[in-house]
Each structure stands twice: as structure tokens, then as C-alpha cells.
C-alpha atoms as a printed R data frame, in Angstrom:
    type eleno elety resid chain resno       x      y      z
1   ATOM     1    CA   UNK     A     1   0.000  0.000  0.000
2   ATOM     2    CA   UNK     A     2   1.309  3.192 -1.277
3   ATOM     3    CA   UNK     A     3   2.480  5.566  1.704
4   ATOM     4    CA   UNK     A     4   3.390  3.096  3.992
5   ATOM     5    CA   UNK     A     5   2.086  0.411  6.498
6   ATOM     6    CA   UNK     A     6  -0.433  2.977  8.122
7   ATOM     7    CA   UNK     A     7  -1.164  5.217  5.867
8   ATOM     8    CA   UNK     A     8  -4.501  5.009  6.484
9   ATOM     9    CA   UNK     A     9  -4.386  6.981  9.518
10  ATOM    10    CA   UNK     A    10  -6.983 10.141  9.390
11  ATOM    11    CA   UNK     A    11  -6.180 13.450  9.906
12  ATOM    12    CA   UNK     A    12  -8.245 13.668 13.078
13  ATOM    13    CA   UNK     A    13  -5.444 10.910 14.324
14  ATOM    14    CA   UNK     A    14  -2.599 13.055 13.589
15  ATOM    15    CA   UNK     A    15  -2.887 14.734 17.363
16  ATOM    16    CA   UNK     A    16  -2.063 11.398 18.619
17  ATOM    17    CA   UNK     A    17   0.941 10.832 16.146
18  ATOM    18    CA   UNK     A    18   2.740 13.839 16.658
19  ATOM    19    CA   UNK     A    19   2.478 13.506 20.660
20  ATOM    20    CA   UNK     A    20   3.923 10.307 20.599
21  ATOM    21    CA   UNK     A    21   6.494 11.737 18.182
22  ATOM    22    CA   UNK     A    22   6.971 14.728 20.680
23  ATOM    23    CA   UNK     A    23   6.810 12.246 23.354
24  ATOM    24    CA   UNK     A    24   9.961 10.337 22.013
25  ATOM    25    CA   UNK     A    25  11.812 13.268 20.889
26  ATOM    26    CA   UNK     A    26  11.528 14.890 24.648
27  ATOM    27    CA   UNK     A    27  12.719 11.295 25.787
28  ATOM    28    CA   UNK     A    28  15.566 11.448 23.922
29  ATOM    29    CA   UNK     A    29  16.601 15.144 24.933
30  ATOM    30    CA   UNK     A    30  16.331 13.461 28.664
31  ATOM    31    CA   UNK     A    31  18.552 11.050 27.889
32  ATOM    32    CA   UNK     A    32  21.173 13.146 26.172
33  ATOM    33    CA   UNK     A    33  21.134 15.781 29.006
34  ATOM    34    CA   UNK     A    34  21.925 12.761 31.555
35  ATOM    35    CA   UNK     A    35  24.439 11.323 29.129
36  ATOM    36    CA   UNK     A    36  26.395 15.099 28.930
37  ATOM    37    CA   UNK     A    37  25.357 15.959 32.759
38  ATOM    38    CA   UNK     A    38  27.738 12.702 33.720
39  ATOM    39    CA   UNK     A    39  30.222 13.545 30.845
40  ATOM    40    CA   UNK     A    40  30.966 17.273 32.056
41  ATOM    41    CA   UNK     A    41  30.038 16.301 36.019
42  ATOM    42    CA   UNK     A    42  30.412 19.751 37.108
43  ATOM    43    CA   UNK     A    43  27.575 20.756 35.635
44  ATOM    44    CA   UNK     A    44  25.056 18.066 37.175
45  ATOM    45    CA   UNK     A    45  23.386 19.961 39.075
46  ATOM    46    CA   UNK     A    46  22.127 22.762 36.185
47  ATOM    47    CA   UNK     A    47  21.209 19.466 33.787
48  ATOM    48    CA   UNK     A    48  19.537 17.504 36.600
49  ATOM    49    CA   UNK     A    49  17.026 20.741 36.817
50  ATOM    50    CA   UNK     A    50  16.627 20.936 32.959
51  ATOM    51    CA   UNK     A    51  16.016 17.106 33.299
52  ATOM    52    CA   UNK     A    52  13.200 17.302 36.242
53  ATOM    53    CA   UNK     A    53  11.199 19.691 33.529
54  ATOM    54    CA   UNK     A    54  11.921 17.221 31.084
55  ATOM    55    CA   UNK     A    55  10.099 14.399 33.238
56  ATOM    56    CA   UNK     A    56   6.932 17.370 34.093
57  ATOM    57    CA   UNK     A    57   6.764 17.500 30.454
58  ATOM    58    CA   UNK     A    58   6.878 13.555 29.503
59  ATOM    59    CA   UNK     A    59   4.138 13.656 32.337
60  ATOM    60    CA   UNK     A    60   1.679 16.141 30.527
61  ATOM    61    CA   UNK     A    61   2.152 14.315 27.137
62  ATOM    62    CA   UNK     A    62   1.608 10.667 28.615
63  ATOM    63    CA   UNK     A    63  -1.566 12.469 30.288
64  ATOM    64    CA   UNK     A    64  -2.676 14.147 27.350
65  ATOM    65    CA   UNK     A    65  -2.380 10.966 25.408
66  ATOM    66    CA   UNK     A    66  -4.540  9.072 28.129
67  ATOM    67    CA   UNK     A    67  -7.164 11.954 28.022
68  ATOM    68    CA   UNK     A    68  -7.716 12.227 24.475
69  ATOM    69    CA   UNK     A    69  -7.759  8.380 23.614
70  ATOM    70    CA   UNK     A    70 -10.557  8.447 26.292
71  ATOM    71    CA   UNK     A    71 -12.463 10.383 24.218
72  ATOM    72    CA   UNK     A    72 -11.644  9.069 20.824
73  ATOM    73    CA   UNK     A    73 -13.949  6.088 19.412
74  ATOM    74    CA   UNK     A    74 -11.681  5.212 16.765
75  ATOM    75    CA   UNK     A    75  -7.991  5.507 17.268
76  ATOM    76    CA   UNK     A    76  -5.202  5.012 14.694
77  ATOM    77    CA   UNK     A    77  -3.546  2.515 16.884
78  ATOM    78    CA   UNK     A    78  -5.768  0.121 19.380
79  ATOM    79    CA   UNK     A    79  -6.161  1.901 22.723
80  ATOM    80    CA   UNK     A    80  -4.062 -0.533 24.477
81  ATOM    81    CA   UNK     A    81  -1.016  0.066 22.182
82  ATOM    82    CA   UNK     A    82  -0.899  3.415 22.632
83  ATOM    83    CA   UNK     A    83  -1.902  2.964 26.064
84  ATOM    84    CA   UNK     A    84   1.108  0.991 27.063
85  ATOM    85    CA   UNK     A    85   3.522  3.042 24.244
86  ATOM    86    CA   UNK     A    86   3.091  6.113 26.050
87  ATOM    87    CA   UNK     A    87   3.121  4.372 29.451
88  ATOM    88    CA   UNK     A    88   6.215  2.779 28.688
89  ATOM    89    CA   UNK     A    89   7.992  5.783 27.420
90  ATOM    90    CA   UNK     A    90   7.265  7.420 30.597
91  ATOM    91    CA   UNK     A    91   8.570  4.948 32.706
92  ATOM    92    CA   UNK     A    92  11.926  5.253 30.501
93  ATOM    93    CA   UNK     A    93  12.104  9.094 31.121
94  ATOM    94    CA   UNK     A    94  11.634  8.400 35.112
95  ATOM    95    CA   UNK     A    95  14.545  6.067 35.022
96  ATOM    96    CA   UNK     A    96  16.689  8.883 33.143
97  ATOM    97    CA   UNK     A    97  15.890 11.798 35.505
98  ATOM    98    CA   UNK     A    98  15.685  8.915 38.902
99  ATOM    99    CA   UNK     A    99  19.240  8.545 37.695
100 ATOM   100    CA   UNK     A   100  20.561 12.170 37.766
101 ATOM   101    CA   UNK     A   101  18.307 12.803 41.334
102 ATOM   102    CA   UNK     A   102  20.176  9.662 42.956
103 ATOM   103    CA   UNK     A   103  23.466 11.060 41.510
104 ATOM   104    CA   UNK     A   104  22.571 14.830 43.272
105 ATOM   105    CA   UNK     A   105  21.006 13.353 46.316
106 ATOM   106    CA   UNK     A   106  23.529 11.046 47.029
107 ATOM   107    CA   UNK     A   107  26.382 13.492 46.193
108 ATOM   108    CA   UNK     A   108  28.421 10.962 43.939
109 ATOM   109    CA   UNK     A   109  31.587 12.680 43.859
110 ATOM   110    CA   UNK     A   110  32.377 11.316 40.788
111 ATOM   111    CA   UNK     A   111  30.727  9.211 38.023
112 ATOM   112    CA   UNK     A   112  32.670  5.565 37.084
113 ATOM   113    CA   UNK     A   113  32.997  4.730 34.016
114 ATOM   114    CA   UNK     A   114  30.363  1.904 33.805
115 ATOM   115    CA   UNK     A   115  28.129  4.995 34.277
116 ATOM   116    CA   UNK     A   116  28.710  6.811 31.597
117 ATOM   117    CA   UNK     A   117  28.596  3.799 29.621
118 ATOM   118    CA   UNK     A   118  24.946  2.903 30.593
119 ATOM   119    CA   UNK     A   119  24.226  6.548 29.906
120 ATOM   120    CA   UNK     A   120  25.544  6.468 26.318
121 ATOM   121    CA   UNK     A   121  24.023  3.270 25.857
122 ATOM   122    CA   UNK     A   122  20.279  4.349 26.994
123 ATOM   123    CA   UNK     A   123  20.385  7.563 24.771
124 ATOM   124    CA   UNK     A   124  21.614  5.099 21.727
125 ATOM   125    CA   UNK     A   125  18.258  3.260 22.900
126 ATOM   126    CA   UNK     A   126  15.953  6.025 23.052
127 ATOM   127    CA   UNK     A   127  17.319  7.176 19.932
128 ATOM   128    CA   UNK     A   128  16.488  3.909 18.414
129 ATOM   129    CA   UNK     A   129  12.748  4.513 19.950
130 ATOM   130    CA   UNK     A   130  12.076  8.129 18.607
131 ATOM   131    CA   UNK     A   131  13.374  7.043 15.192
132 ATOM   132    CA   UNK     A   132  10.811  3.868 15.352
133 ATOM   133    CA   UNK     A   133   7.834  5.953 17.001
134 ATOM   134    CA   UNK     A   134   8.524  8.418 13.990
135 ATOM   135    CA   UNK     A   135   8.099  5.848 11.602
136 ATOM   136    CA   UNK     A   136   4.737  4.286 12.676
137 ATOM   137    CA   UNK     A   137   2.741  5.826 10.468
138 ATOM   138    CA   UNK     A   138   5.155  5.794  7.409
139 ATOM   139    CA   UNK     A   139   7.831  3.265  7.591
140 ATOM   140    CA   UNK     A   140   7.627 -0.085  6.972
141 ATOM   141    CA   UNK     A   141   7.497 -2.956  9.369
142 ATOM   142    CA   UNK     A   142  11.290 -4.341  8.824
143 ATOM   143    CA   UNK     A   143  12.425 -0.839  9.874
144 ATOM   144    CA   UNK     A   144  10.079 -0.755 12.795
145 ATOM   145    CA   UNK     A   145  11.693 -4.519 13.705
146 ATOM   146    CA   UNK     A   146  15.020 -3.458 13.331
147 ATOM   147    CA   UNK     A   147  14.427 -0.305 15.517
148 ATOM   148    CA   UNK     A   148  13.461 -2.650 18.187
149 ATOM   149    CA   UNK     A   149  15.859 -4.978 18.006
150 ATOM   150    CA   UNK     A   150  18.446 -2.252 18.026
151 ATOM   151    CA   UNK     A   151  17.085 -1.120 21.219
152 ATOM   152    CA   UNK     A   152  16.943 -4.650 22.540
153 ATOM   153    CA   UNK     A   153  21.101 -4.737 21.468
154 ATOM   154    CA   UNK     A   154  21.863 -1.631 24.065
155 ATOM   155    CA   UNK     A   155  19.469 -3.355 26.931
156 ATOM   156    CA   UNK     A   156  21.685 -6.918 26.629
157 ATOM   157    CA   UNK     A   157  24.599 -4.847 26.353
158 ATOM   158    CA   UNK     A   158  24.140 -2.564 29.352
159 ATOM   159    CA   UNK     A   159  23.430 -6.345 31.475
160 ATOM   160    CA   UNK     A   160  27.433 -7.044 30.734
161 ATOM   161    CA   UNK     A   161  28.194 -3.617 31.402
162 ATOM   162    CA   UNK     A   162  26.099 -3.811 34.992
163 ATOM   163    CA   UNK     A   163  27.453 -7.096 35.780
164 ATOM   164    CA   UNK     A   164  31.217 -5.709 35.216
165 ATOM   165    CA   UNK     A   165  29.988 -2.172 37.047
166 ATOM   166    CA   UNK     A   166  28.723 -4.329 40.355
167 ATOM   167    CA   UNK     A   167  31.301 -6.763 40.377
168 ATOM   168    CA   UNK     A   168  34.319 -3.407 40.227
169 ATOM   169    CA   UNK     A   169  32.254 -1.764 42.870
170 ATOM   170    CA   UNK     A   170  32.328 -5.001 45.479
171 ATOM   171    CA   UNK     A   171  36.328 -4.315 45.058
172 ATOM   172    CA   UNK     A   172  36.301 -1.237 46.834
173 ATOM   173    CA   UNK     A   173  35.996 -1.032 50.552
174 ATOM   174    CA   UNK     A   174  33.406  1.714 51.312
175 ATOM   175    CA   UNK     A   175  30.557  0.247 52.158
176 ATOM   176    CA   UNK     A   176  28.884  3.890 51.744
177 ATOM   177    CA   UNK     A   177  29.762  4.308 48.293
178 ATOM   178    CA   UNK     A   178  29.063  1.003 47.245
179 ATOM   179    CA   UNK     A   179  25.072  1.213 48.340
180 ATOM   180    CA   UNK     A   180  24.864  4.894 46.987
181 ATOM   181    CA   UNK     A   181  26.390  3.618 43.489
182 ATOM   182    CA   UNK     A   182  24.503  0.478 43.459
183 ATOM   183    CA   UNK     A   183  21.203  1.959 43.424
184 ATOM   184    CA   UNK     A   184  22.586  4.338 40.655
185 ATOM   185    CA   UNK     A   185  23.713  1.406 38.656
186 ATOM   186    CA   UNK     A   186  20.108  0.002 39.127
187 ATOM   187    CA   UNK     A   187  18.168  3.092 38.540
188 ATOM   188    CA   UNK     A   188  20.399  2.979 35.039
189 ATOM   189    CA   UNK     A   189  19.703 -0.596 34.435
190 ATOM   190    CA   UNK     A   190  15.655 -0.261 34.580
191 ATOM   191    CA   UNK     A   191  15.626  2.400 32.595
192 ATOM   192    CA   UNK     A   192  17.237  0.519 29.779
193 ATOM   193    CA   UNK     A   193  15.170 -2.546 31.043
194 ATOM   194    CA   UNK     A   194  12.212  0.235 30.139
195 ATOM   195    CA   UNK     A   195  13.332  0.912 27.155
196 ATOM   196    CA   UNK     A   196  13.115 -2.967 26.172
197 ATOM   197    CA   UNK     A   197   9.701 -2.905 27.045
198 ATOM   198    CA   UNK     A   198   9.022  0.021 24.306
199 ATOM   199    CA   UNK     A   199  10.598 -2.336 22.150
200 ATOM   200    CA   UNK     A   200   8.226 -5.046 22.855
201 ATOM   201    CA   UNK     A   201   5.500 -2.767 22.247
202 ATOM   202    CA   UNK     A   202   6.374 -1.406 19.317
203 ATOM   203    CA   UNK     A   203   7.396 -5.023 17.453
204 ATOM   204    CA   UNK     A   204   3.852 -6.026 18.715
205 ATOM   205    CA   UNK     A   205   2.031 -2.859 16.758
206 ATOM   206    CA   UNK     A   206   4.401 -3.663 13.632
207 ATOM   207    CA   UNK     A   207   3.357 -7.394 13.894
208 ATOM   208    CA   UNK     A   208  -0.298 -6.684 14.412
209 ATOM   209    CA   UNK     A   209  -1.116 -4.100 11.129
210 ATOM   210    CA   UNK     A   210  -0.186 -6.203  8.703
């Protein structure tokens, strides 16, 4: 079908689209402001502010989303996908800014290099999701596929990366430290986990419209 997979999608459906668009693209601005925030530490505290309006923003689009599929008969996606999408996509952006708040409230004096890893890594994913979210209504289903599986590459690359950051950490001998970058490593680790999840969801949708 000329114009891709879901070209059929009405105009009146095009609010939905671009929110989910704008909804990815504010994700990945999160997750590039965490990625630079731990590159250039000193200026952590500045990004981790830009980042909390980030998350108030991701907030208002997931809620937006939620109020106007309420009120929509016929959306261009089933309810339930863009139901869990959006919801997914949140959770994502709570991981990102959860990481730079447990980096500030914990006073980490100075990011490891497993960190900054997992930080590239989860802006490569999210990335990977905007482009794919982009192309629902236009690209094909192989390039929706290969979007997720590309963001599926980063979350089983960022396990090795965790397993190498914990097992480092257990060589040090401040117990202190160790709990306070721990939960950092974690709060990191779900947020790719998240990320996964959008995967799922969006190989499911490019599965489902055939």
C-alpha cells in the first residue's frame, strides 16, 4: 500500500501521532542531558534541573495521550497500544531523571565509568525509539523490527556492562559508596530494562497491522 504500512491513519489521528512523536523526541533530549550531565560532572546539578522539567513534560504528554484516547472512538492505533507506548515511554524518562536525582542526592563525587557507559548506551536506545515511534505511520514494518531490536542490542549490552559495574564496585571497601552507586547502577539498568519494554510494544504494533 502506497504511503506506507499505516497510511490510512486520518487526519483527526494526527494529534495522537505527533504527541507520541513529541513524546519520544523529549525522551531522547532526557537522555542526552543525563548522558552530557555525567560527561561534564560539574555541571550536574544545572542538567539535573533541565532534566526534572523534562520528566513534568513527559508527564503532561503521557496524560494528554490518556485523556484524548478516552475520548476518541476510533484511534489510529488500538487503545491498548498506545496505552502501554506512552506508558512505557514514561517509565523510561523516570529512570533517566531517577538517575541524575540519585546522583545529586547522594552526592556521587564522581561518576565511574560503567556509568557513563549505561548513559551512552540508553540515549543510543531512546534514539532507536524516537526514530521507530517516527516511523509508525510511514515506515515499513522491517524498519520498525530493526528499531526494536536495536534497542533490545543496548538493553543486553548494558546487562554485561552492569554485571562488570557491580562486580568493580564489590572491590572497593566503602561500604557507603558502594550502596549509593549500586542503586545508581540500578536506577540505570531499569531504565534501559524500560526501554526494552518500548521495544516489545512497538514489534507487537508492527506485527499486528499487517
Amino acid at each position: 500500500m502506497a504511503g506506507g504500512w499505516l497510511s490510512w491513519v486520518r487526519a483527526n489521528d494526527a494529534e495522537i501521532m505527533t504527541i507520541l512523536v513529541n513524546q519520544a523526541n523529549n525522551l531522547v533530549k532526557a537522555a542526552s542531558v543525563l548522558a552530557e550531565s555525567i560527561s561534564d560532572y560539574g555541571t550536574l546539578k544545572e542538567k539535573n534541573s533541565i532534566l526534572k522539567n523534562l520528566e513534568h513534560e513527559g508527564d503532561l504528554f503521557t496524560h494528554k495521550l490518556f485523556t484524548i484516547i478516552d475520548k476518541t472512538f476510533v484511534t489510529p492505533l488500538d487503545k491498548e497500544d498506545i496505552s502501554e507506548l506512552t506508558s512505557t515511554i514514561d517509565q523510561v524518562l523516570d529512570g533517566t531523571y531517577g538517575t541524575s536525582d540519585r546522583l545529586v542526592l547522594f552526592k556521587i563525587k564522581k561518576p565511574s565509568s560503567h556509568m557513563q557507559e549505561l548513559a551512552n548506551l540508553l540515549l543510543t536506545a531512546c534514539q532507536e525509539i524516537y526514530k521507530a515511534v517516527t516511523e509508525l505511520h510511514k515506515g515499513t514494518r522491517e524498519n520498525l523490527i530493526q528499531h526494536s531490536k536495536a534497542v533490545s542490542k543496548c538493553e543486553h549490552e548494558a546487562d554485561n556492562v552492569y554485571r562488570f559495574a557491580i562486580a568493580d564496585l564489590f572491590e572497593t571497601h566503602d561500604a557507603i559508596e558502594i550502596i549509593k552507586s549500586k542503586e545508581v547502577y540500578e536506577t540505570l539498568e531499569n531504565a534501559l530494562d524500560r526501554s526494552r519494554d518500548v521495544a516489545d510494544v512497538i514489534e507487537d504494533i508492527a506485527l499486528k497491522y499487517r
